[in-house]
C-alpha positions, -999 to +999 in steps of 0.1 A: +637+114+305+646+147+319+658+155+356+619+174+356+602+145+342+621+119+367+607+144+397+572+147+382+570+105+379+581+102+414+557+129+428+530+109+405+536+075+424+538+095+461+502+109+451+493+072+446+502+062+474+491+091+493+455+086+481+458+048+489+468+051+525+436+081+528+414+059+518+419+034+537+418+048+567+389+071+561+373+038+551+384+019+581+372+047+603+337+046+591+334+011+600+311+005+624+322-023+643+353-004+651+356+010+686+352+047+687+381+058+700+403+038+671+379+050+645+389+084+662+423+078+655+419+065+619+402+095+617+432+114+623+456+094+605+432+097+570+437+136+572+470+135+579+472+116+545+447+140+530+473+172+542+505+149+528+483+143+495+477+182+490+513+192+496+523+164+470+494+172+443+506+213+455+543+205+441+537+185+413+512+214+398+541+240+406+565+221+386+543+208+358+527+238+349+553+273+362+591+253+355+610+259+320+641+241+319+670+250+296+708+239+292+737+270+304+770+259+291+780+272+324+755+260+352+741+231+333+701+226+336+684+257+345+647+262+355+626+293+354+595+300+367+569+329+364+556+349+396+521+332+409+495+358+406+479+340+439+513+329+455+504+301+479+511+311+515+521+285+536+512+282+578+541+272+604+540+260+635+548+285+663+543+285+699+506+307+704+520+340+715+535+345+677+518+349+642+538+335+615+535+331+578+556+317+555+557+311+511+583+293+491+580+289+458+581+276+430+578+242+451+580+229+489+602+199+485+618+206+454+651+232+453+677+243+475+653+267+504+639+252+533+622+267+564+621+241+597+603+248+629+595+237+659+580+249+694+598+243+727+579+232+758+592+227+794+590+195+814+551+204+822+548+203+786+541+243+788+551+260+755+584+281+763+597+294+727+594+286+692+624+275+668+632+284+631+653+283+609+657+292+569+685+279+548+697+282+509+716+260+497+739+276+470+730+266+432+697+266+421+670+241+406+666+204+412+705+199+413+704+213+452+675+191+465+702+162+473+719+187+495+690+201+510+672+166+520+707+159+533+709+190+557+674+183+567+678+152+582+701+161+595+689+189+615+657+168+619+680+141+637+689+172+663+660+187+665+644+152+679+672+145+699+665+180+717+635+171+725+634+165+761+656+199+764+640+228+776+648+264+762+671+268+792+697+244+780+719+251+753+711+225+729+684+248+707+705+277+711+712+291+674+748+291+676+749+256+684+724+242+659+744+260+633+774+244+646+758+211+646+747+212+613+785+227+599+802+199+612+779+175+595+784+192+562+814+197+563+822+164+567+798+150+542+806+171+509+849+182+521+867+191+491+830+191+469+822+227+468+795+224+492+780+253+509+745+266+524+738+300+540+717+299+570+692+319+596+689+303+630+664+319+652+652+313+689+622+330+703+623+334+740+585+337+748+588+349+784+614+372+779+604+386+747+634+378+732+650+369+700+685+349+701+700+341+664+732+335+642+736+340+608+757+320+587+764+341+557+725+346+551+709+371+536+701+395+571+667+395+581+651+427+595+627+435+621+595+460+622+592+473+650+558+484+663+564+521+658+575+514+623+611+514+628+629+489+605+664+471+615+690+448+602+703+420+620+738+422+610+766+401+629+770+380+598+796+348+600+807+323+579+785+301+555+779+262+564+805+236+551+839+251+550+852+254+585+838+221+604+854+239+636+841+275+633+831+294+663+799+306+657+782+334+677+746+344+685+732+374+692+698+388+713+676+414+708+643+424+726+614+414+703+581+429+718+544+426+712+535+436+678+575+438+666+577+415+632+602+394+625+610+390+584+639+362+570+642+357+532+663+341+510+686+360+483+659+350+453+638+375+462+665+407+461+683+392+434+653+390+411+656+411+382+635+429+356+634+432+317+666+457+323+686+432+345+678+454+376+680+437+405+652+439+430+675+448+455+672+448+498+659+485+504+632+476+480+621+448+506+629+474+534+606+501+520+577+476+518+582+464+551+583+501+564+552+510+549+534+478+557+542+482+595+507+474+616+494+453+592+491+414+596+520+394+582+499+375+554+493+412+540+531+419+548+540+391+524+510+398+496+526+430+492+560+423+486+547+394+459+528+418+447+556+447+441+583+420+433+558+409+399+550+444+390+589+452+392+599+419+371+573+426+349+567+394+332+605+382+333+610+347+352+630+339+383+654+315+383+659+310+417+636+303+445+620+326+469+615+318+504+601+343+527+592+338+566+572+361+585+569+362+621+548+385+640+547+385+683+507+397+690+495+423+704+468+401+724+467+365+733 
């Protein structure tokens, strides 16, 4: 049994018990003897399940059906996958002032990419900013997912613990997350080769502003609402070699109807039947043109461009893309 076949079984038995646990509680909540306020909450619980269930059914599709794997002599199993001609667009959670969007392919839970969120509220439980970050772990195909899981407990583990922070404190601050998470690694895989570039971002809603730090990730840009494009530069050092790096983080104004657009290096290093590379100003052009429009368009566009450029060939690394827009009206 493959290392694709071992990940389809496991995915088979998570469905199992994904459809189990739904149906029980959908039954339980239709019970009549139940009070209504538990059957209200078995309510919620069974489409919790249901949600779970899709993402599970979601991957296991994705991997099935779009991954080839074949053996390099020098990077050991490699998986391909085509471009989706209806790539399936994923919804974060931001605070309400922001519109964000979000696709990583070919799967969720499977590869090295990940995009975490999470929206900061103040004592009075009043939404103050919205959290994000996008990582890549370096390597590609199942052999990163270790890694990744790793990184995202941990991060999980200090996002939680921020909780009862509020976006005046430190804790969520990008540098500092990025530190968090460097020290961990860098304890965990020292002397292994291990390494993940990373996009912390913090947006300030009151202020309209953004606060990030890049550890050797791909630079997002920002549309502004004129049309103007920039890159966030200020690059630093990737995740897991220096447990006691200094990281920095930077802030820029990020006003109603500016866009905010993080990726991960799949997407520019795609190439075509000619071994072209799809390149950054490609993505930048796109974005230029698509300025105004809503982000899900933003993100159907370049999709769109990157499969008429690769023109049938495969990608053998994945593609995350994040999206994040501040609105024009509340």
């Amino acid at each position: 049994m493959n290392e694709v076949q071992h990940v389809l079984k496991i995915l088979s038995k998570a469905i199992v018990r994904e459809t189990a646990a739904f149906n029980y509680y959908y039954k339980q909540s239709e019970n009549e003897s139940i009070p209504l306020e538990v059957k209200g909450l078995l309510s919620r619980l069974a489409e919790e399940e249901r949600t779970h269930r899709r993402l599970l059914m979601n991957e296991y599709i994705s991997i099935e059906k779009g991954w080839d794997e074949h053996w390099s002599e020098e990077a050991g199993p490699v998986l391909t996958y085509p471009i989706p001609e209806e790539p399936p667009l994923r919804d974060i959670d931001v605070s309400p002032c922001l519109e964000a969007i979000a696709i990583s392919l070919p799967a969720v839970l499977v590869g090295g990419d990940n995009i975490v969120t999470s929206v900061i509220k103040d004592k009075s439980k009043n939404i103050t900013g919205t959290f994000l970050t996008l990582y890549d772990v370096m390597g590609h195909g199942l052999q990163t997912t270790d890694i990744n899981a790793f990184a995202n407990r941990i991060l999980g583990e200090y996002i939680d613990s921020a909780g009862s922070f509020t976006l005046d404190s430190d804790t969520l601050f990008p540098r500092n997350v990025v530190k968090h998470l460097n020290m961990a690694m860098s304890e965990r895989f020292e002397g292994q080769g291990v390494f993940l570039t990373m996009l912390c971002a913090l947006f300030h809603t009151a202020k309209s502003e953004l606060s990030y730090t890049i550890a050797g990730h791909e630079p997002p840009f920002v549309i502004r609402k004129n049309g103007d494009i920039e890159s966030l530069l200020n690059t630093q050092l990737v995740v897991g070699i220096d447990a006691e790096f200094p990281y920095r983080q930077s802030t820029i104004e990020f006003n109603r109807g500016d866009v905010f657009c993080v990726f991960s290096d799949g997407i520019i290093e795609a190439r075509n039947v000619e071994g072209d590379m799809f390149g950054r100003e490609r993505v930048a052009d796109i974005l230029r043109k698509s300025a105004g429009i809503a982000p899900e368009e933003m993100i159907n566009r370049l999709m769109a461009d990157l499969r008429d450029f690769a023109g049938g060939t495969p990608l053998n690394d994945e593609i995350s893309i994040v999206l994040v827009s501040a609105r024009e009206e509340l």
